[in-house]
PDB file of the backbone (N, CA, C, O) and the ligand in Angstrom, with CONECT records:
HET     ZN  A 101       1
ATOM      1  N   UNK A   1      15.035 -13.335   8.362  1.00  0.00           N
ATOM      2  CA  UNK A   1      14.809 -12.455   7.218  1.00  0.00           C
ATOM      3  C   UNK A   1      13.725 -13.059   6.316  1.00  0.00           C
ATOM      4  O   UNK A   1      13.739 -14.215   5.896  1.00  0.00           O
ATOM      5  N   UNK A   2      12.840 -12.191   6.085  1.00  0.00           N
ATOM      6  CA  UNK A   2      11.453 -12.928   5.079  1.00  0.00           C
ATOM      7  C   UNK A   2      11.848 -12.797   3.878  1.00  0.00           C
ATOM      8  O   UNK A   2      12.555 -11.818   3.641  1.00  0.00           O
ATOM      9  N   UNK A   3      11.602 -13.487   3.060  1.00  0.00           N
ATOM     10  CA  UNK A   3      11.605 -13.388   1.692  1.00  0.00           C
ATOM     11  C   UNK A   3      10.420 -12.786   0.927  1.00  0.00           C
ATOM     12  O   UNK A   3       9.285 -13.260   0.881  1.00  0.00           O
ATOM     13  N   UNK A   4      10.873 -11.641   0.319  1.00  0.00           N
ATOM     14  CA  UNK A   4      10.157 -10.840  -0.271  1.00  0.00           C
ATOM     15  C   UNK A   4      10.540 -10.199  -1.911  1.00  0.00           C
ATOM     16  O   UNK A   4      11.723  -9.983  -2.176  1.00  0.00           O
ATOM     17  N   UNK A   5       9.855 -10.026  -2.570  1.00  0.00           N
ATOM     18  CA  UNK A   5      10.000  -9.925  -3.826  1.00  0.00           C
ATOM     19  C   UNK A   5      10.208  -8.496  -4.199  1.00  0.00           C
ATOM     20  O   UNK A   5       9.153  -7.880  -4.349  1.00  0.00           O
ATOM     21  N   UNK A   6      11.544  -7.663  -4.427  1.00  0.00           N
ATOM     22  CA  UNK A   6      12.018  -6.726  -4.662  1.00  0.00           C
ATOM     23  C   UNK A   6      11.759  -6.422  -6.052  1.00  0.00           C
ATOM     24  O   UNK A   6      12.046  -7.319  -6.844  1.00  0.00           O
ATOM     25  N   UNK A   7      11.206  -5.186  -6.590  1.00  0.00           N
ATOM     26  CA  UNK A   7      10.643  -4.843  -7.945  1.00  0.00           C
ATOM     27  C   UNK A   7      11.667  -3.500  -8.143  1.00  0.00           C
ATOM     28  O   UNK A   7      12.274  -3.112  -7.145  1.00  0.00           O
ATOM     29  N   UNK A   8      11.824  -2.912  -9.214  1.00  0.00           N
ATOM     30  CA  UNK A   8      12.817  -1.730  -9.829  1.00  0.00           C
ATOM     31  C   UNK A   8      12.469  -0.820  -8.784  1.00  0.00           C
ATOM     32  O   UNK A   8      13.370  -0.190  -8.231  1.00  0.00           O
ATOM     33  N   UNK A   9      11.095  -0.646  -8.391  1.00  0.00           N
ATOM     34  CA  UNK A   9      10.743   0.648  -7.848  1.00  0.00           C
ATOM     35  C   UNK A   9      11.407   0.427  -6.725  1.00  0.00           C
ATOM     36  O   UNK A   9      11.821   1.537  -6.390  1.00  0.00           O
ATOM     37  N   UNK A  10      11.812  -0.501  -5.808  1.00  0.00           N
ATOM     38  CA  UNK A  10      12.315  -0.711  -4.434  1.00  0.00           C
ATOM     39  C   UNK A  10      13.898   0.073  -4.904  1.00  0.00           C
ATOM     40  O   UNK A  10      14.419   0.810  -4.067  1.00  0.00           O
ATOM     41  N   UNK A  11      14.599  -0.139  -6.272  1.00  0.00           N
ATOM     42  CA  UNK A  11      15.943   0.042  -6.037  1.00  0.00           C
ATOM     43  C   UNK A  11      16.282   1.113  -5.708  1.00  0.00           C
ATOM     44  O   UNK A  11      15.311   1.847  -5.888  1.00  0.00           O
ATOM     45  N   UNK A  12      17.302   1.806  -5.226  1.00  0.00           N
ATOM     46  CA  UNK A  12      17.782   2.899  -3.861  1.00  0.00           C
ATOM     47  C   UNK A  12      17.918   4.317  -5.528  1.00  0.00           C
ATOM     48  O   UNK A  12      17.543   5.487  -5.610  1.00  0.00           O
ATOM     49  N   UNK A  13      18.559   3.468  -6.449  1.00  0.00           N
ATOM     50  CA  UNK A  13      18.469   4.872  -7.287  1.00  0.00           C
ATOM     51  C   UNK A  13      17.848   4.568  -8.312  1.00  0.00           C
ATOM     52  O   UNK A  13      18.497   4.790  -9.334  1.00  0.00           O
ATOM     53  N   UNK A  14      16.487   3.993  -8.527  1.00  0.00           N
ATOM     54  CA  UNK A  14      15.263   4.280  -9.231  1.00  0.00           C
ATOM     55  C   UNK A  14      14.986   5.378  -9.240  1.00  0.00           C
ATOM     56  O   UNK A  14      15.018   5.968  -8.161  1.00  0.00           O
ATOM     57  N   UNK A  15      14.577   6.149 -10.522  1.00  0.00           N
ATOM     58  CA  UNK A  15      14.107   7.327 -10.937  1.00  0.00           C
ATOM     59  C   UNK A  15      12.658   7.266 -11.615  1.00  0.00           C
ATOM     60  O   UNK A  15      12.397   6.793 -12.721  1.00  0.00           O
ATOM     61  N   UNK A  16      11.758   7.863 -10.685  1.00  0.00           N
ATOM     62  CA  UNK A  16      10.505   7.500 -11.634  1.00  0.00           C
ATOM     63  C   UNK A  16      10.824   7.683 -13.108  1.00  0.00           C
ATOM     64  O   UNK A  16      10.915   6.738 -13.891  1.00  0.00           O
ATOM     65  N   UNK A  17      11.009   9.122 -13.478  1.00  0.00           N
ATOM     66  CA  UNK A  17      11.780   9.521 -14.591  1.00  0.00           C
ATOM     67  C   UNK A  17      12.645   8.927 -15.944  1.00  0.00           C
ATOM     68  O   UNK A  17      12.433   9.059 -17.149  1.00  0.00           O
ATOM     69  N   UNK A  18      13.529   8.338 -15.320  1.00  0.00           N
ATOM     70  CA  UNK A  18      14.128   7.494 -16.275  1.00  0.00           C
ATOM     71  C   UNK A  18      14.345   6.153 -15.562  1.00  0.00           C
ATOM     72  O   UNK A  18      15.376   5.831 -14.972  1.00  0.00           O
ATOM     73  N   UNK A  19      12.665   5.040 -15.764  1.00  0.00           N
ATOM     74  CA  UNK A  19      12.829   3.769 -15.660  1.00  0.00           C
ATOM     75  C   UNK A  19      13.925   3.097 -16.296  1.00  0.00           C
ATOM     76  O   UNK A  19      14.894   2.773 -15.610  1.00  0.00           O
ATOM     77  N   UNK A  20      13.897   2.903 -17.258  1.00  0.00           N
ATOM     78  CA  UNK A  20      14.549   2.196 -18.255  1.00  0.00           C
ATOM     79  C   UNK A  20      16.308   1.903 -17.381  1.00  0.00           C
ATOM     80  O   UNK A  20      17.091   1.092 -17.876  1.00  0.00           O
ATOM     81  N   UNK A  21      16.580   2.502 -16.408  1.00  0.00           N
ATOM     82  CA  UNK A  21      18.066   2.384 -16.010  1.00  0.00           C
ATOM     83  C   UNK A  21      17.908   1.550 -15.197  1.00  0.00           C
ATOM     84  O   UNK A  21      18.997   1.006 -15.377  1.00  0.00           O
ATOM     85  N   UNK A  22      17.181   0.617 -13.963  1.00  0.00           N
ATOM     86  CA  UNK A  22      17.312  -0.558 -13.053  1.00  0.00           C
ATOM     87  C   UNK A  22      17.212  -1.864 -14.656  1.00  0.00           C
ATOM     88  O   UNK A  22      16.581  -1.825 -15.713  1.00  0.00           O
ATOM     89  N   UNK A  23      17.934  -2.606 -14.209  1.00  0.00           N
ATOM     90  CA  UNK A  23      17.612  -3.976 -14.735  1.00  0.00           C
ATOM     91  C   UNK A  23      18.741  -5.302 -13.998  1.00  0.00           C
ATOM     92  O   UNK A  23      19.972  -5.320 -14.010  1.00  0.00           O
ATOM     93  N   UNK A  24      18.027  -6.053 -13.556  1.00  0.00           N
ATOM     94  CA  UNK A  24      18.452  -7.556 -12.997  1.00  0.00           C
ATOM     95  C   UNK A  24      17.969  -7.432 -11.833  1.00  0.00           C
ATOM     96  O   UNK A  24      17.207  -6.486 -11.631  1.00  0.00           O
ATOM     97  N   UNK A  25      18.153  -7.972 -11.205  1.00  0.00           N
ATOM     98  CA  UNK A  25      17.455  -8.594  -9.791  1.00  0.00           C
ATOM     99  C   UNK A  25      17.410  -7.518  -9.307  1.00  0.00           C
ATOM    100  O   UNK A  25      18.306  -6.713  -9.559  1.00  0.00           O
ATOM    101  N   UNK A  26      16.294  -7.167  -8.423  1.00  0.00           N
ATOM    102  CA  UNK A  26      17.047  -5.833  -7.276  1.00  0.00           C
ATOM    103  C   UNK A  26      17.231  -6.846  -5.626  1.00  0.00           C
ATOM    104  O   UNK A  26      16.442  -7.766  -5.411  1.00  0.00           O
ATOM    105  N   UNK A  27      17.914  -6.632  -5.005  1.00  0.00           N
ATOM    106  CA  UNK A  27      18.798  -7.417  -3.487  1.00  0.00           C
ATOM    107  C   UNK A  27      18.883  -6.638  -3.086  1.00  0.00           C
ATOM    108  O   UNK A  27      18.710  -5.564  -3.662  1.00  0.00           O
ATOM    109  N   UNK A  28      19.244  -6.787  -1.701  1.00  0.00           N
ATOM    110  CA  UNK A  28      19.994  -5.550  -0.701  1.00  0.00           C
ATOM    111  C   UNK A  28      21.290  -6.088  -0.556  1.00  0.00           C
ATOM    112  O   UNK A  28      21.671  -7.206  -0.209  1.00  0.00           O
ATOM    113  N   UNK A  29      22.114  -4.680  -1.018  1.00  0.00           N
ATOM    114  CA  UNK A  29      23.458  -4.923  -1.164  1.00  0.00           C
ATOM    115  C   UNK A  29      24.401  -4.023  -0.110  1.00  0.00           C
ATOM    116  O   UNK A  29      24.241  -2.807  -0.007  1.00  0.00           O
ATOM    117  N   UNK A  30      25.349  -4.726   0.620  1.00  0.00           N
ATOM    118  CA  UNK A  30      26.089  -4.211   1.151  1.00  0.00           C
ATOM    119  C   UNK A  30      27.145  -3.473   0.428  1.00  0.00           C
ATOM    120  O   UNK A  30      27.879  -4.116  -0.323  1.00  0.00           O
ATOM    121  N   UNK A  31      27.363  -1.778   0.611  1.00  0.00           N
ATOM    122  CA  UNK A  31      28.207  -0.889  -0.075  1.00  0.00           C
ATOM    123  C   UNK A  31      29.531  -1.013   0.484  1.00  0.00           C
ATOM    124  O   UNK A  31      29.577  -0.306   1.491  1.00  0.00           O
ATOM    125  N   UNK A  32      31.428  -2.027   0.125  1.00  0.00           N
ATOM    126  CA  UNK A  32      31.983  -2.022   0.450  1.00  0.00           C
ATOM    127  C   UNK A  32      32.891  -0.840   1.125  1.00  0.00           C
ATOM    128  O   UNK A  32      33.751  -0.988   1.993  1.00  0.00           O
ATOM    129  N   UNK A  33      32.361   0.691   0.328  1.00  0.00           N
ATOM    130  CA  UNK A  33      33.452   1.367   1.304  1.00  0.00           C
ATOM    131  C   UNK A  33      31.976   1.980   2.899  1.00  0.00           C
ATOM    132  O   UNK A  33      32.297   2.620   3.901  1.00  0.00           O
ATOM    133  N   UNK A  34      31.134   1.697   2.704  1.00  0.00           N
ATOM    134  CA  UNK A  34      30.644   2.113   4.365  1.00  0.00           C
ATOM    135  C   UNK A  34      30.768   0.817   5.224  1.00  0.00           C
ATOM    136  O   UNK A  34      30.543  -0.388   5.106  1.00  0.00           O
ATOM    137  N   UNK A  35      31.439   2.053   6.527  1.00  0.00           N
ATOM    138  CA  UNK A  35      31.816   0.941   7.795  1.00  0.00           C
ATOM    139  C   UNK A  35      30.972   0.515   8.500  1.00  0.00           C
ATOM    140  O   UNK A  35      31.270  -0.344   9.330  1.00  0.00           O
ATOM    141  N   UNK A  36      29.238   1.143   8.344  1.00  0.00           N
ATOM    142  CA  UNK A  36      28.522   0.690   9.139  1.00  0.00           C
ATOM    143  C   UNK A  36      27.502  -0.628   8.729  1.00  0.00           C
ATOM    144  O   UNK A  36      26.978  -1.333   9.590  1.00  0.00           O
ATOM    145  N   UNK A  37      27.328  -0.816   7.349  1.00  0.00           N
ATOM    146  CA  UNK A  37      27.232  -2.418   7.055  1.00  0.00           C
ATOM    147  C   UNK A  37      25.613  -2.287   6.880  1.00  0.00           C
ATOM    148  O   UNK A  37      24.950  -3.324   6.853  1.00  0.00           O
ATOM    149  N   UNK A  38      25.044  -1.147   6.774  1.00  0.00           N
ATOM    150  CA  UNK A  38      24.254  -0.872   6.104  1.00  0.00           C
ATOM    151  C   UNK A  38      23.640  -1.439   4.642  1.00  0.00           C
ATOM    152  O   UNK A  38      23.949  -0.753   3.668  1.00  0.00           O
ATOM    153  N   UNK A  39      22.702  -2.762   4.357  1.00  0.00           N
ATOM    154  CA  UNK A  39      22.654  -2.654   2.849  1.00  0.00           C
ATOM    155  C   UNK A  39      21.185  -1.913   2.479  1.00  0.00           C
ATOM    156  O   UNK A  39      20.364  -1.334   3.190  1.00  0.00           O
ATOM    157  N   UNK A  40      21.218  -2.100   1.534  1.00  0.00           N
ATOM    158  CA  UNK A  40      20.331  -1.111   0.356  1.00  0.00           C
ATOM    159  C   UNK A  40      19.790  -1.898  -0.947  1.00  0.00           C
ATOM    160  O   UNK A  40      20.470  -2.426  -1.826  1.00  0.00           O
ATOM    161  N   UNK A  41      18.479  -1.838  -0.843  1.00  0.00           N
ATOM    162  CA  UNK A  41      18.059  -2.415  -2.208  1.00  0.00           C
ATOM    163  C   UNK A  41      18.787  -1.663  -3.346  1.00  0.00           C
ATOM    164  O   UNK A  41      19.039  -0.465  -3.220  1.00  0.00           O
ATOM    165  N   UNK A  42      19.230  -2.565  -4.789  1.00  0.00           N
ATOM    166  CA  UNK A  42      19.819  -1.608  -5.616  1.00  0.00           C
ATOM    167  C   UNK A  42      19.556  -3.079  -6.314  1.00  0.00           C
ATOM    168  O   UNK A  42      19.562  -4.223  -5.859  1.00  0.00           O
ATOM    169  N   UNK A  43      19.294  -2.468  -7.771  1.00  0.00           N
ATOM    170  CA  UNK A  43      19.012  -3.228  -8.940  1.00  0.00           C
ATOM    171  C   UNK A  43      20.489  -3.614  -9.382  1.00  0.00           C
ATOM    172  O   UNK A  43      21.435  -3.302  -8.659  1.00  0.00           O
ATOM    173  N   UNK A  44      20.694  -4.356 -10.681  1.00  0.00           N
ATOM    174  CA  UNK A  44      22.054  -5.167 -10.814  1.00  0.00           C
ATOM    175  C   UNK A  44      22.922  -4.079 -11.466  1.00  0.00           C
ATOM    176  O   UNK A  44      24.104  -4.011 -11.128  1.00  0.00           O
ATOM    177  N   UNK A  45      22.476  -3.309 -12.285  1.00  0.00           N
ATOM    178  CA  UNK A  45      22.824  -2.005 -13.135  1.00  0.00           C
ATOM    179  C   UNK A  45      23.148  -1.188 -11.939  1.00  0.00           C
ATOM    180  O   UNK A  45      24.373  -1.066 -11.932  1.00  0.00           O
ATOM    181  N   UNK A  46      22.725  -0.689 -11.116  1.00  0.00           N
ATOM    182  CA  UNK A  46      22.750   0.652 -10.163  1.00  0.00           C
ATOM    183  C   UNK A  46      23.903   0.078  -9.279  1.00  0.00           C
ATOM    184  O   UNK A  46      24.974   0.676  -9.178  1.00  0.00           O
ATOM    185  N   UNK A  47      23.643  -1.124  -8.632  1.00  0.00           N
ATOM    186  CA  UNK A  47      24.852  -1.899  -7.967  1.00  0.00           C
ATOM    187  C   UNK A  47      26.164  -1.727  -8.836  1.00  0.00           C
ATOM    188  O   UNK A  47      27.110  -1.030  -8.468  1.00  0.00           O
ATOM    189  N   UNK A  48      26.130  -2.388  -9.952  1.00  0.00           N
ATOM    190  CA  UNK A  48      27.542  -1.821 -10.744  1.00  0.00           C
ATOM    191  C   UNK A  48      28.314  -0.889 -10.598  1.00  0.00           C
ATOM    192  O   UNK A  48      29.500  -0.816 -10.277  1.00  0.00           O
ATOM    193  N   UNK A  49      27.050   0.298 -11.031  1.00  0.00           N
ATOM    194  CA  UNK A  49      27.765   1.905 -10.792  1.00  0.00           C
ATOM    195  C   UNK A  49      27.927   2.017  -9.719  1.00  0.00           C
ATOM    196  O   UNK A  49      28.812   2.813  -9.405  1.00  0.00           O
ATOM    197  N   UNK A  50      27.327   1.441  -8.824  1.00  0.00           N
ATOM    198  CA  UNK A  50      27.836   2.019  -7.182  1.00  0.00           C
ATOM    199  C   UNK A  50      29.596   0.971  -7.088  1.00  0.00           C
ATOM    200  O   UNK A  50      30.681   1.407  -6.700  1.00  0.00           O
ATOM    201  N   UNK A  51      29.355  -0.077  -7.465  1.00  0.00           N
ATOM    202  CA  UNK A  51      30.684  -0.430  -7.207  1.00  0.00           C
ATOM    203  C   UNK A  51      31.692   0.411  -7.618  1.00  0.00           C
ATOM    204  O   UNK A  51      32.702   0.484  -6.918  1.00  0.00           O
ATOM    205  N   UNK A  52      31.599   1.071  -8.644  1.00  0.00           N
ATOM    206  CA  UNK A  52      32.726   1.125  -9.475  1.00  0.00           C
ATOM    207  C   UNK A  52      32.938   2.388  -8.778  1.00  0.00           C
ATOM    208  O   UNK A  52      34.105   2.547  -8.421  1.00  0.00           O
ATOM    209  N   UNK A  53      32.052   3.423  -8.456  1.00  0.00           N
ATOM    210  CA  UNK A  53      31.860   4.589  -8.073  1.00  0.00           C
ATOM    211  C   UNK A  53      32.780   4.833  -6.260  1.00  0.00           C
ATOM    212  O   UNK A  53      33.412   5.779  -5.790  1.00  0.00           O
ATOM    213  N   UNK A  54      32.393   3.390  -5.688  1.00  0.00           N
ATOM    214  CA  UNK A  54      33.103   2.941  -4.597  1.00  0.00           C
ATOM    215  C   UNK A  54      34.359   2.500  -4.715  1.00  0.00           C
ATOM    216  O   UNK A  54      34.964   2.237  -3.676  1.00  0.00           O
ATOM    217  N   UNK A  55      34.979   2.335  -5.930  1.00  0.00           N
ATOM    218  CA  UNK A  55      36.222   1.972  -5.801  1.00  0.00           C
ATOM    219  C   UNK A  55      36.873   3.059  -6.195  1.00  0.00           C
ATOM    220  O   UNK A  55      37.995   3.124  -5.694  1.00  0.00           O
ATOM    221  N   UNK A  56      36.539   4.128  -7.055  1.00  0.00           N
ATOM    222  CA  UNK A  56      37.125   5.318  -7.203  1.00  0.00           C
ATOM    223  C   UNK A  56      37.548   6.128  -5.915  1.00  0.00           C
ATOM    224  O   UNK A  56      38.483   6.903  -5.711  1.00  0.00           O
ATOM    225  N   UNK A  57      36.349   5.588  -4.987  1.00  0.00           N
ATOM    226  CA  UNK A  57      36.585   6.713  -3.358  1.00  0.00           C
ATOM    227  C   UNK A  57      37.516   6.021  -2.873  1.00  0.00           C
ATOM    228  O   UNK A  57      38.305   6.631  -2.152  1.00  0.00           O
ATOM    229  N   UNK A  58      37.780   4.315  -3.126  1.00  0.00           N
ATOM    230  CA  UNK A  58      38.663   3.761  -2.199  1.00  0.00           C
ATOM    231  C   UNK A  58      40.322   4.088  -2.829  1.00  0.00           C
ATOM    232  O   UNK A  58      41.341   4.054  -2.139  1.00  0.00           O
ATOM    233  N   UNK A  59      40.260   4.389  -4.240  1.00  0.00           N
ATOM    234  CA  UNK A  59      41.565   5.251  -4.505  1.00  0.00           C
ATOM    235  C   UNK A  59      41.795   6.285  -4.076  1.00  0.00           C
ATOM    236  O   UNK A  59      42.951   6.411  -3.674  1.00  0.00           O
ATOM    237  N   UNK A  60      40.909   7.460  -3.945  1.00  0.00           N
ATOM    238  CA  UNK A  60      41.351   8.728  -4.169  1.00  0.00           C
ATOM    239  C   UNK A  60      41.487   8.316  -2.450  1.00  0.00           C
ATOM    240  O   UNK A  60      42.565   8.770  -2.065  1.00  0.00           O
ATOM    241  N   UNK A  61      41.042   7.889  -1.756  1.00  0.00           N
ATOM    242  CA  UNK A  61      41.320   7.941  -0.097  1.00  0.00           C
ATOM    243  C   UNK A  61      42.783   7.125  -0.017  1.00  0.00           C
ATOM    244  O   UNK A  61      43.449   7.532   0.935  1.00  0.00           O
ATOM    245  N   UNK A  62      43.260   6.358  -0.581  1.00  0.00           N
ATOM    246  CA  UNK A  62      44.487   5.788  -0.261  1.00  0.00           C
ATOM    247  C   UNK A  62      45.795   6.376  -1.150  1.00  0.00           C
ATOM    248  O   UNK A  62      46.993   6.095  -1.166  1.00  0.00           O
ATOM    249  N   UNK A  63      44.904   7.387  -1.922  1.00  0.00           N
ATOM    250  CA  UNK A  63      46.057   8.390  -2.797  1.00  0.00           C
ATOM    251  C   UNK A  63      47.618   8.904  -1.584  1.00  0.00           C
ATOM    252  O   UNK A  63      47.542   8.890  -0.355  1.00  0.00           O
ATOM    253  N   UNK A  64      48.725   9.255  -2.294  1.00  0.00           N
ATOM    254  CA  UNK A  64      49.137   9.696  -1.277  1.00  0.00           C
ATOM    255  C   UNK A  64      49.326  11.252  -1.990  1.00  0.00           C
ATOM    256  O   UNK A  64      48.691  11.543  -3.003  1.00  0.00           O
ATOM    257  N   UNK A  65      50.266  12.205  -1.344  1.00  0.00           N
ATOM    258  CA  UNK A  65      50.181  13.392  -1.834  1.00  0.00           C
ATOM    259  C   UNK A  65      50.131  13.587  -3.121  1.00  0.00           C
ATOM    260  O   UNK A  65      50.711  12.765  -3.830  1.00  0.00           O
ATOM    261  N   UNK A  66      49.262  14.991  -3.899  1.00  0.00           N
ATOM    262  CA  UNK A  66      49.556  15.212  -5.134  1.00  0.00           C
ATOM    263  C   UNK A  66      50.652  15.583  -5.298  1.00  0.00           C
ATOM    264  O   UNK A  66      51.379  16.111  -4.455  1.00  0.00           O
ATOM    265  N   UNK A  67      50.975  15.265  -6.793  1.00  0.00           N
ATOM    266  CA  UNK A  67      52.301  15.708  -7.031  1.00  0.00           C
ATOM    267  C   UNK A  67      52.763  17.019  -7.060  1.00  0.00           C
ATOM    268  O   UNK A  67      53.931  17.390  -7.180  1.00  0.00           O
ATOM    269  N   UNK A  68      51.530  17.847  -6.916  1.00  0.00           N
ATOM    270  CA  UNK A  68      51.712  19.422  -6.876  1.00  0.00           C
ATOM    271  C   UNK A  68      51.922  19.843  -5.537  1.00  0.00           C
ATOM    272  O   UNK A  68      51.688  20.979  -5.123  1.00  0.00           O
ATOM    273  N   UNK A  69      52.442  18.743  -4.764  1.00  0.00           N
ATOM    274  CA  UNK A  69      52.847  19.571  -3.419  1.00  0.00           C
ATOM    275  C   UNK A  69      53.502  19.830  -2.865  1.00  0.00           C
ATOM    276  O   UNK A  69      53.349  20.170  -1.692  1.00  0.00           O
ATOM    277  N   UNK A  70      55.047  19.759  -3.784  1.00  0.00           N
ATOM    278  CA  UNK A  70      56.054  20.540  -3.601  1.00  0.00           C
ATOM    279  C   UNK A  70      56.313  21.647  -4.356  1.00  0.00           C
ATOM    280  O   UNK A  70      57.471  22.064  -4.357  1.00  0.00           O
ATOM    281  N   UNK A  71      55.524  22.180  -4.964  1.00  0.00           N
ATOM    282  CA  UNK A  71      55.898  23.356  -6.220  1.00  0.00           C
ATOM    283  C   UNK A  71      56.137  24.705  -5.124  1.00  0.00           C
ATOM    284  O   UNK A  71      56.981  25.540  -5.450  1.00  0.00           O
ATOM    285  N   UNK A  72      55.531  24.849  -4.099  1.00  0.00           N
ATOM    286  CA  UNK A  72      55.472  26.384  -3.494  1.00  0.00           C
ATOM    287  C   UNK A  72      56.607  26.410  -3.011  1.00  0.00           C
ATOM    288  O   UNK A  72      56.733  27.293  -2.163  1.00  0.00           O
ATOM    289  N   UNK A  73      57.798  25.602  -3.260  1.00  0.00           N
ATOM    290  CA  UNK A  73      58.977  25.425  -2.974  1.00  0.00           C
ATOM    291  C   UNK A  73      60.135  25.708  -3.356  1.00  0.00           C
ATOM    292  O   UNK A  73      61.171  25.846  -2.707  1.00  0.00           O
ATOM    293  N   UNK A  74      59.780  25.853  -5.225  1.00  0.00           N
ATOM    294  CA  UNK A  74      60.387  25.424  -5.614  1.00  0.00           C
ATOM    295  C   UNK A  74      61.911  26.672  -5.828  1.00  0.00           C
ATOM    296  O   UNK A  74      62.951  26.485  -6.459  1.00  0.00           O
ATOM    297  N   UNK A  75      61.575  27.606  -5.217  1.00  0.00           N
ATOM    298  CA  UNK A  75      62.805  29.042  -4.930  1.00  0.00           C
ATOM    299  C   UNK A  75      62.173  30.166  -5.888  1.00  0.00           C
ATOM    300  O   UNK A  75      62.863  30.919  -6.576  1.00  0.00           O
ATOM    301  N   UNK A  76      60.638  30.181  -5.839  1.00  0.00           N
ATOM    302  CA  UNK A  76      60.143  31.081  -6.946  1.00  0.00           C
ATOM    303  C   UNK A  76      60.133  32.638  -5.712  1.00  0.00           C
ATOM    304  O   UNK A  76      60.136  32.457  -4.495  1.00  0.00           O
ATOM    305  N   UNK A  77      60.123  33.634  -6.153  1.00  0.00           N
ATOM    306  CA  UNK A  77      60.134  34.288  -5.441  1.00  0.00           C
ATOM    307  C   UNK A  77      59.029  35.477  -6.068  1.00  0.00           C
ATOM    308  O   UNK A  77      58.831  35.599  -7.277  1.00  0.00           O
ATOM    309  N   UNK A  78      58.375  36.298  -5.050  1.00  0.00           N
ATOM    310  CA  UNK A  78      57.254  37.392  -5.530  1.00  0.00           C
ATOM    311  C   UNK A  78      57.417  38.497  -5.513  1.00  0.00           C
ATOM    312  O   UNK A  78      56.458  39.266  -5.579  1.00  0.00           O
ATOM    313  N   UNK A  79      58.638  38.915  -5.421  1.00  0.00           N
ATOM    314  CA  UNK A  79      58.876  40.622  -4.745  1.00  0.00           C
ATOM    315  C   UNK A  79      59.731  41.401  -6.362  1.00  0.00           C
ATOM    316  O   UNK A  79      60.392  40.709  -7.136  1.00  0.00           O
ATOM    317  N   UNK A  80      59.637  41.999  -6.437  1.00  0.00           N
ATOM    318  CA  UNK A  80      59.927  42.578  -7.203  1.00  0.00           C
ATOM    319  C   UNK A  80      60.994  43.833  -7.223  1.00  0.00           C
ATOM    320  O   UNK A  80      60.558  44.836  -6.658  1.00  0.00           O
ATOM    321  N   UNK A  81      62.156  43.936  -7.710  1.00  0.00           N
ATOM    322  CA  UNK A  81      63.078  44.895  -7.760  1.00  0.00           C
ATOM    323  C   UNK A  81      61.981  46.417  -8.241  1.00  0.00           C
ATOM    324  O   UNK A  81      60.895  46.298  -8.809  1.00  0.00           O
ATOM    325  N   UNK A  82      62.491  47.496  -7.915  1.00  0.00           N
ATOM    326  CA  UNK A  82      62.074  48.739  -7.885  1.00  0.00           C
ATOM    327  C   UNK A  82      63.652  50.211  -8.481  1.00  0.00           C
ATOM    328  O   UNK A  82      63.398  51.416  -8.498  1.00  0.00           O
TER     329      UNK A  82
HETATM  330 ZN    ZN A 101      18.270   0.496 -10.183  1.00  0.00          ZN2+
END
């Protein structure tokens, strides 16, 4: 692997638009929830949000049922007397 000098513009969610959001090193970072091990330049700021953003998916995937999923149960009935 060569060593090469990574600048904001390399980071994966640089926005020409709104510079001002990369700041700290940019690296290529491996994203813990992909299985294929893929990394990605990402500045120290953008890495953050991706972590945090990655740990939200690694909840909602190990969620178990909502709690709303016994209600269609619960002896409500739709028919109506006449
Ligand atoms: Zn960035």
């Amino acid at each position: 692997m060569t060593t090469q000098t990574l600048t904001h513009e390399d980071c994966l969610d640089h926005r020409p638009d709104r510079p001002g959001e990369c700041r700290g090193e940019v690296e290529y970072r491996l994203s813990p929830d992909r299985q294929d091990f893929k990394a990605f330049p990402r500045c120290e700021a953008h890495w953050e949000q991706r972590l945090e953003s990655a740990g939200r998916t690694l909840e909602l995937l190990s969620d178990t049922r909502p709690a709303w999923f016994d209600e269609g149960y619960a002896g409500e009935r739709w028919e109506e007397d006449e």
